[in-house]
N, C-alpha and C positions, 0 to 999 in steps of 0.2 A: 614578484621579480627577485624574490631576497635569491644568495647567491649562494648558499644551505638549501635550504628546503623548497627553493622555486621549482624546481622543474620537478620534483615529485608532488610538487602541491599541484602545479595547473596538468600533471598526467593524472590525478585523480580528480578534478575537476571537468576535464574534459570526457573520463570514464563514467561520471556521474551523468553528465549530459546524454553521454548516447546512452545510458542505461534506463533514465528518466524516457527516451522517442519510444524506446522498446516496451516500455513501461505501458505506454499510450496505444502504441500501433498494436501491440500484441492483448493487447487487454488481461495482463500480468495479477493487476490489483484492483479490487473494488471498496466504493467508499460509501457509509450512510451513516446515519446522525439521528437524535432525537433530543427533544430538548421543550423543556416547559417552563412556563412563567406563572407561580404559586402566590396565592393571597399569603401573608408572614406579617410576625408582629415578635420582637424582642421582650423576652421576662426573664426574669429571674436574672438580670443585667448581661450573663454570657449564652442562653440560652435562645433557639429561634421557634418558635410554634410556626408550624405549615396549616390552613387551614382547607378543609375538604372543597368551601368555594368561599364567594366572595362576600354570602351570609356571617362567615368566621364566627359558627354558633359550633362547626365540630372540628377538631385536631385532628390532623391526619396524622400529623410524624411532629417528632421537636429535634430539631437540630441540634447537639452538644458543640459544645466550643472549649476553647482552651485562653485565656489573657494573658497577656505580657506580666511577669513579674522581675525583669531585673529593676533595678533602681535606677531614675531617671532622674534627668534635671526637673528644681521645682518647675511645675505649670507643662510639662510635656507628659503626654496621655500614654499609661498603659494598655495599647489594644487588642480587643480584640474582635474578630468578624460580626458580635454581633451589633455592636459601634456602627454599623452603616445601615440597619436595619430599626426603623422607630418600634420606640416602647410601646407595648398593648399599654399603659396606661395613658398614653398622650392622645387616644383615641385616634391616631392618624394610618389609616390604611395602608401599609404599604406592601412591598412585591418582593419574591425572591426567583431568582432562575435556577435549572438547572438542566447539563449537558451531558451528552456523551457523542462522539464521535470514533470513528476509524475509519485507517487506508488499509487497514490489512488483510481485507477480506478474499482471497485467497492466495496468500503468499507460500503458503507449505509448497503448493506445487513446483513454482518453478525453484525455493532454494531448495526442493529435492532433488531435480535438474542438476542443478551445483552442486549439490554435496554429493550426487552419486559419478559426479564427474570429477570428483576433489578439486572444489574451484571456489577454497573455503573467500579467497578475493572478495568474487560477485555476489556467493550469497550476502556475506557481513555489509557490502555495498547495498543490495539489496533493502536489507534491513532497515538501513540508515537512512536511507532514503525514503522508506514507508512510513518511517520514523519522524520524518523534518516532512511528509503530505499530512501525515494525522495533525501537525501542530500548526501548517498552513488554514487549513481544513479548519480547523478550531479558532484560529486567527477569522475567518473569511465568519464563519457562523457568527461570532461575537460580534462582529461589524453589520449584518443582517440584522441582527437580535434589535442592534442599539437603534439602528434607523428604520428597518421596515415592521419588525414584530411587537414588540416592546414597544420600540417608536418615542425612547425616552430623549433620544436625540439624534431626532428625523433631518435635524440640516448639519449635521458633523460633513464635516469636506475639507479630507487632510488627506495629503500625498500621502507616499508611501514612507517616505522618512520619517512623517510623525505618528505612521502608526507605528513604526520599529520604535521607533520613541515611549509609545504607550503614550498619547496626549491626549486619547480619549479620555472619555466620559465612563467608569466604572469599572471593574475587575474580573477575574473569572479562577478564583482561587481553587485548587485542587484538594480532594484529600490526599495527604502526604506530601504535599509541599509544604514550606516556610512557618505559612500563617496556621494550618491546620494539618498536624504532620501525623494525625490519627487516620487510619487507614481506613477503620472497619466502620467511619461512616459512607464508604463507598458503600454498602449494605444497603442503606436508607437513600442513598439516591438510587440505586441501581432500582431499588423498589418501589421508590416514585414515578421511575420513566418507563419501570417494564423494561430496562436497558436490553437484559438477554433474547427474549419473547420480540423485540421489535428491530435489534438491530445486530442483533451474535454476539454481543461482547461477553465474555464469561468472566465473573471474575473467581481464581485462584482461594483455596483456605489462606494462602498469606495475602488477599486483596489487592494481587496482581493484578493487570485486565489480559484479556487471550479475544484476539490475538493482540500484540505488544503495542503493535504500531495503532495505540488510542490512546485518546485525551477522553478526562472527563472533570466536572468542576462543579462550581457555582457561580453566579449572576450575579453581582450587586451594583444596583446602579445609583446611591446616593454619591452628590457631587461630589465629595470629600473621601468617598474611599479609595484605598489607596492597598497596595502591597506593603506585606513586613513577614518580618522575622516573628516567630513567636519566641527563641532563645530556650531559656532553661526554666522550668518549671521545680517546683517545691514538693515534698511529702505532702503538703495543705491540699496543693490543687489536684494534685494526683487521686488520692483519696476524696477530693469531692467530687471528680470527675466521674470516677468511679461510682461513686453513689450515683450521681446521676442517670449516668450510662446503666444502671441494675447489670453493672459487671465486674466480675473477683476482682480483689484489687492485684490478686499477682498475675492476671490477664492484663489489666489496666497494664501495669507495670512494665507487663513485656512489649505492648505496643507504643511505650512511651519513653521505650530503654533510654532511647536516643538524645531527648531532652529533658531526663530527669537527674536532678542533683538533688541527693540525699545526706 
């Protein structure tokens, strides 16, 4: 009701609503997912081994990771993801997941619609809205994951404000967000789940997904994990990153433009 922006915020919220019936009735968009739960064990303190099964006698993939390095108050932890995942050496078995999801499975056609009608409007509504399904969508999967597949915690029963909340039980970090803002391990999930092969998603040489309107992530369900920032990173981490990853450092370099301080 603000007395600026009201009445063009509730005329695009109500455009939103009848766009979403159309959405439904006219069968506009399509939605599918895949997602698995890997035997995993932390080494090398930032590193995650995947293993083939549950024997964990062969390595499928090793996850890279990146640590906090700014300087903290004493006794607060620089993290990083692989912090929620136990050491192969503590001998405890644990699990990692990993997703993909999208709403966008045929959307070229109708914002063709649009845009050959210049109704640049509805398509970018469009958009927006396949936008905020794919991360519904990915919301509803992680709640599944936690209680019926995984089943890490089969009696969660929280409205809906605590799941806006996030007061679940465990996280669902992306590549290129925050905590792991390196892109090109989308590569290594995407070839974990067969992403493209089972559910279209393609992803881009710069490690876009196509079509947009997708989420894709990781799984971790120890009690204590939590979201963060990973900040700025050093020449140190960069270059072991690098070593690890078996990639140039002036590759490394460019995919980490973002958070490195040299």
């Amino acid at each position: 009701e603000d007395s600026t922006i009201g009445v063009e915020a509730k005329k695009l919220f109500n455009d939103a609503q009848s766009m979403l019936r159309r959405i439904i009735d006219e069968n506009w968009l399509g939605a599918k997912a895949v997602f698995g739960i890997f035997p995993a064990n932390t080494i090398d303190d930032d590193d995650i081994e995947i293993y083939k099964d549950d024997s964990r006698q062969v390595v499928d993939v090793v996850l890279r990771n990146l640590r906090q390095q700014r300087k903290k108050a004493p006794g607060q932890a620089n993290f990083c993801l692989s912090d929620f995942i136990a050491p192969k050496e503590s001998k405890l078995p644990d699990y990692i997941g990993a997703f993909a999801v999208t709403a966008g499975i045929g959307i070229e056609k109708q914002i063709k619609v649009f845009e050959e009608n210049h109704d640049d409007y509805n398509a970018i509504l469009l958009k927006a809205l396949a936008d905020r399904l794919a991360e519904a969508f990915a919301e509803r999967l992680h709640q599944r994951v936690r209680i019926e597949f995984w089943a890490y915690a089969p009696n969660e029963q929280l409205d809906n404000e605590a799941l806006i909340r996030e007061k679940y039980r465990g996280i669902r970090p992306a590549p290129g967000y925050p905590a792991c803002p390196e892109h090109t391990e989308k590569k290594t999930l995407f070839a974990m789940l067969e992403v493209e092969k089972r559910i279209g998603i393609k992803l881009t040489e710069s490690c876009a997904m196509y079509p947009a309107a997708s989420v894709s992530g990781w799984y971790f369900a120890h009690p204590e994990s939590k979201y963060f920032g990973l900040g700025n990173i050093k020449r140190d981490q960069l270059e072991d990153y690098a070593k690890r990853k078996g990639m140039p450092i002036e590759e490394a370099k460019r995919w980490l433009q973002s958070v490195l301080v040299e």
